[in-house]
C-alpha positions in Angstrom: -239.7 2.3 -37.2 -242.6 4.6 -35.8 -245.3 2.2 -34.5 -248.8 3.2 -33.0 -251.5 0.9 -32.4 -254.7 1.2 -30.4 -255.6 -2.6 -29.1 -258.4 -3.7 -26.9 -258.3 -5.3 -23.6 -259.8 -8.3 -24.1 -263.4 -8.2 -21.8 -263.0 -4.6 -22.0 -264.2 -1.7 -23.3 -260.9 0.1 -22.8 -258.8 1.1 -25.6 -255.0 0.9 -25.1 -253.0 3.7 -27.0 -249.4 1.7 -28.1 -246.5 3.8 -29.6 -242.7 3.2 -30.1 -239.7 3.8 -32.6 -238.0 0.6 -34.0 -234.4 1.8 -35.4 -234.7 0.2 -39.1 -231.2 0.3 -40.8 -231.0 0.5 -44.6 -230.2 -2.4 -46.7 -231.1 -4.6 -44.0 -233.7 -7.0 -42.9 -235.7 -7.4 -40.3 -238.5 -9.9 -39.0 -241.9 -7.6 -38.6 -244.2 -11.2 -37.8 -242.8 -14.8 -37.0 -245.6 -17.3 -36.0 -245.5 -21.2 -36.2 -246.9 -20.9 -39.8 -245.7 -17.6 -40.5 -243.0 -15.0 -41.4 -243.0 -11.8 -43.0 -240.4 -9.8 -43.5 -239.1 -6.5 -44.4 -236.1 -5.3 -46.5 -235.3 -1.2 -45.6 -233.4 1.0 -48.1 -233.0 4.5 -47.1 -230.1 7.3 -46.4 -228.3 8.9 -44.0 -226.9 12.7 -44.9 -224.3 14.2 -43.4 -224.6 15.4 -40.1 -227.3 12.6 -39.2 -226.4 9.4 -36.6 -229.3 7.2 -38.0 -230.6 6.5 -41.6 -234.2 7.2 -42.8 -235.4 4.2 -43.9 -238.1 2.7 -45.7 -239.8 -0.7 -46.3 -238.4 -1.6 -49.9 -239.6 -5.4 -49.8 -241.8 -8.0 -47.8 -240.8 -11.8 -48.1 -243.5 -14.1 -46.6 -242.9 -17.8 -45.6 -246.0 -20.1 -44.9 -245.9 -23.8 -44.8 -243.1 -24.4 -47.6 -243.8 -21.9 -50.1 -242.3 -17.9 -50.1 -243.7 -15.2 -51.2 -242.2 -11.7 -52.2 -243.3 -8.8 -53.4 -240.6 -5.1 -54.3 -241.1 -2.1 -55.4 -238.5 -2.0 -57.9 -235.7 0.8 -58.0 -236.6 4.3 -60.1 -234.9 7.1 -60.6 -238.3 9.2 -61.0 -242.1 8.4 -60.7 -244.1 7.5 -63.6 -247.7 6.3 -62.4 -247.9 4.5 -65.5 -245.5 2.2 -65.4 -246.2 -0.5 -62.7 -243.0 -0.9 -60.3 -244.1 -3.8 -58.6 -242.1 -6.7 -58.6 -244.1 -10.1 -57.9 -242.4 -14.0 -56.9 -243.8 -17.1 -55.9 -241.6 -20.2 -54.9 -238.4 -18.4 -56.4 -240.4 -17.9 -59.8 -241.6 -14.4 -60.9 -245.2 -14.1 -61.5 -247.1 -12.3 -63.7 -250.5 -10.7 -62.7 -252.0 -8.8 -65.6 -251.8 -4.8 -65.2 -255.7 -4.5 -64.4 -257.9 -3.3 -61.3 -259.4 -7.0 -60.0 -256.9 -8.8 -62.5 -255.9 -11.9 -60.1 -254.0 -15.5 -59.4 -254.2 -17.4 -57.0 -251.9 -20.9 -56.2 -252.8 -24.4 -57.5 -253.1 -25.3 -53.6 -255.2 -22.1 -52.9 -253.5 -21.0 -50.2 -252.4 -17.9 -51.6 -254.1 -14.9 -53.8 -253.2 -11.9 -55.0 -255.2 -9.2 -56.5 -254.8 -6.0 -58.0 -256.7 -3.6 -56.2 -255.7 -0.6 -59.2 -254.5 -1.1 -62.8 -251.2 -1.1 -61.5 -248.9 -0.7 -57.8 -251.2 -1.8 -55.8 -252.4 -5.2 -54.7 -254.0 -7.5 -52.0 -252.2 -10.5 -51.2 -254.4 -13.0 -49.3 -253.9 -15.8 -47.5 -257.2 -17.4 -46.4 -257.6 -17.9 -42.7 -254.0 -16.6 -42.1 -253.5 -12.7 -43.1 -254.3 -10.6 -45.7 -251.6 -7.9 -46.4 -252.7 -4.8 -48.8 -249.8 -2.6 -50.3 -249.0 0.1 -52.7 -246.2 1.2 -54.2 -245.3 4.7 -53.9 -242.6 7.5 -54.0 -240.8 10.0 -51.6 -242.1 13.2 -53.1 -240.4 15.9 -53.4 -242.4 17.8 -51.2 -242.1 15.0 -48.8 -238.2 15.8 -49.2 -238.9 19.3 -48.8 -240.7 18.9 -45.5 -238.7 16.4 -44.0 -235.1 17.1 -45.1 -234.5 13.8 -46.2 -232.0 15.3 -49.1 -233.3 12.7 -51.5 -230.6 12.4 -54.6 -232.1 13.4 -57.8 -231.6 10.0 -59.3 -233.7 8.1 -57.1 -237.5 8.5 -55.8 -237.4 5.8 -52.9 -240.0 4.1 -54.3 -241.3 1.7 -51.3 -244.2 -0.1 -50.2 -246.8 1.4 -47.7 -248.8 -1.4 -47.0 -251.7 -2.4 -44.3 -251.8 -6.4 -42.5 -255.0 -7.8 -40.8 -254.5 -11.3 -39.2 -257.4 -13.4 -38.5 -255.8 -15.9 -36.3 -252.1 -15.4 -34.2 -250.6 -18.0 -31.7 -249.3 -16.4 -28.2 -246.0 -17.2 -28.9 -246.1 -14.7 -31.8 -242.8 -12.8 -32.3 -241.4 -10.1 -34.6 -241.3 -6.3 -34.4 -244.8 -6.3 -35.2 -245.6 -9.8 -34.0 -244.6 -8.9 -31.0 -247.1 -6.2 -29.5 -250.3 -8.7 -30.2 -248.1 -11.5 -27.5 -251.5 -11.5 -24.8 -248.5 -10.2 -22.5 -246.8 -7.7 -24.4 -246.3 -4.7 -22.4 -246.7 -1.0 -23.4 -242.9 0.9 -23.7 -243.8 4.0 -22.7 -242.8 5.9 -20.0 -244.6 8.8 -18.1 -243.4 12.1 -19.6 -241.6 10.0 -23.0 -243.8 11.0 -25.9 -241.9 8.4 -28.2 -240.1 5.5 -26.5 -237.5 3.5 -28.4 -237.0 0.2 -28.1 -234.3 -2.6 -28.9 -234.8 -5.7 -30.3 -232.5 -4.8 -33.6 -230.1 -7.9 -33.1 -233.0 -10.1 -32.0 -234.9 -9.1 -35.4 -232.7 -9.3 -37.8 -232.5 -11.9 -40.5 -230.1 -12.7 -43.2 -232.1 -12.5 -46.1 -235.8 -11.2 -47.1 -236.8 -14.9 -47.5 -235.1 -16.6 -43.9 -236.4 -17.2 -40.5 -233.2 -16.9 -39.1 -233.3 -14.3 -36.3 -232.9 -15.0 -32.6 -236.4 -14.2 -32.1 -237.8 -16.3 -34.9 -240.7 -19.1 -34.1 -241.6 -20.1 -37.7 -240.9 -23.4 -39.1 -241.9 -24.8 -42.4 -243.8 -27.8 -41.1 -245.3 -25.4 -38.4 -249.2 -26.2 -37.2 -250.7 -23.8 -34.7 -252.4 -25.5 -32.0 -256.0 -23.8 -32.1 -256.1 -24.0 -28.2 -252.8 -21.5 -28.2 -254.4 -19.0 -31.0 -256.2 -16.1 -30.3 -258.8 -16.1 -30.9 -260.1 -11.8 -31.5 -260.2 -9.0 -33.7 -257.0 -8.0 -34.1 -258.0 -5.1 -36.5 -256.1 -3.5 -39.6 -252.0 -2.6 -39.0 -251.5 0.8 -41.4 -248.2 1.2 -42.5 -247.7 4.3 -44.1 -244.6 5.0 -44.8 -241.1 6.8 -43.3 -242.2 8.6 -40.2 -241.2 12.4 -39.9 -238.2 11.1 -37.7 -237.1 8.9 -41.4 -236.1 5.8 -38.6 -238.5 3.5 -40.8 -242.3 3.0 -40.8 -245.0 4.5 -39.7 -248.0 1.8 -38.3 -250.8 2.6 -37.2 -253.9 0.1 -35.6 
């Protein structure tokens, strides 16, 4: 995973340019933001052809814990694009839901603390959850002129479709983990080397979970009955998170702040 981000020093006017690869593996999961009261994570599918040591990889899935609900939402398998059909696949508590293909067609949960909204007739919504995160995504394929640029020798019966999707948090404890999570930690310290243009870093064991719906990873802070101390969060504008899709490298997503 290709992450840049641009975050402000807090009494500063400096901006702080932040860029690293995450090594995504396909059909795996991996925790991008674990807080007391939240998780969010991301199930990769991708490929590796011959002659390659690492897959290209892109976000297929994103399962979100808060309090004791779940959340998911997939772009569902196709073996070519049709912008017609609407490949989003929606679940709340373990049950599918059904928002009506529709721009501003909506539902929200009988407690309010989730709502989801379709920001186009179809593959593409905002899911919000008030005073937490609001997380916008879209649907879409590799293209075949995608394929052609980057190689990624795509199989004719199967267009990738995957989620690019953008987060903004409005409130995030210092104890916030995750490969995303963990870059907004007040101490979190930029990888990058003089004279590396892209540093990688680890963390794959320490991210990992075993499903799209645990918080089971070595790294993980959430729990179900978790309350953020208001004292611990921080308190700033953390921004928009873009991400975009597979990164011309194909090691997983592309994010940009």
């Amino acid at each position: 995973m290709h992450l840049e981000q641009h975050a402000w020093t807090p009494g500063s006017l400096v901006q702080m340019a932040l860029s690293f690869t995450f090594m995504a593996k396909k059909n795996e999961h991996f925790s991008l933001v674990s807080d007391l009261n939240l998780q969010i994570n991301a199930r990769f599918i991708g490929l590796r052809p011959a002659g390659r040591t690492r897959d290209y990889t892109w976000i297929q899935a994103l399962g979100i814990l808060f309090d004791s609900h779940s959340f998911s939402l997939e772009a569902t398998e196709a073996s070519t694009w049709n912008g017609e059909v609407d490949h989003l696949r929606l679940s709340h508590n373990g049950k599918e839901l059904i928002v009506p293909e529709g721009q501003l067609s909506a539902w929200q949960s009988p407690d309010n603390d989730i709502i989801v909204q379709r920001t186009s007739s179809r593959n593409s919504v905002r899911v919000t959850l008030p005073e937490v995160a609001e997380i916008s995504v879209n649907v879409v394929p590799v293209t075949r002129e995608d394929d052609r640029i980057h190689n990624y020798q795509i199989p004719s019966d199967d267009c990738f479709a995957h989620l690019e999707v953008q987060f903004q948090f409005f409130g995030l404890s210092s104890k916030v983990e995750g490969v995303i999570g963990r870059t907004y930690q007040p101490d979190f310290k930029n990888p990058a080397k003089p004279g590396v243009a892209m540093p990688v870093v680890g963390g794959e064991e320490m991210f990992r979970t075993a499903s799209l719906l645990s918080a089971d990873c070595g790294a993980c802070v959430f729990s179900p009955a978790g309350v953020l101390d208001q004292k611990d969060t921080l308190l700033m504008d953390f921004g928009k998170l873009d991400c975009t899709g597979g990164s011309s490298s194909g090691h997983g997503i592309v994010c940009r702040k």
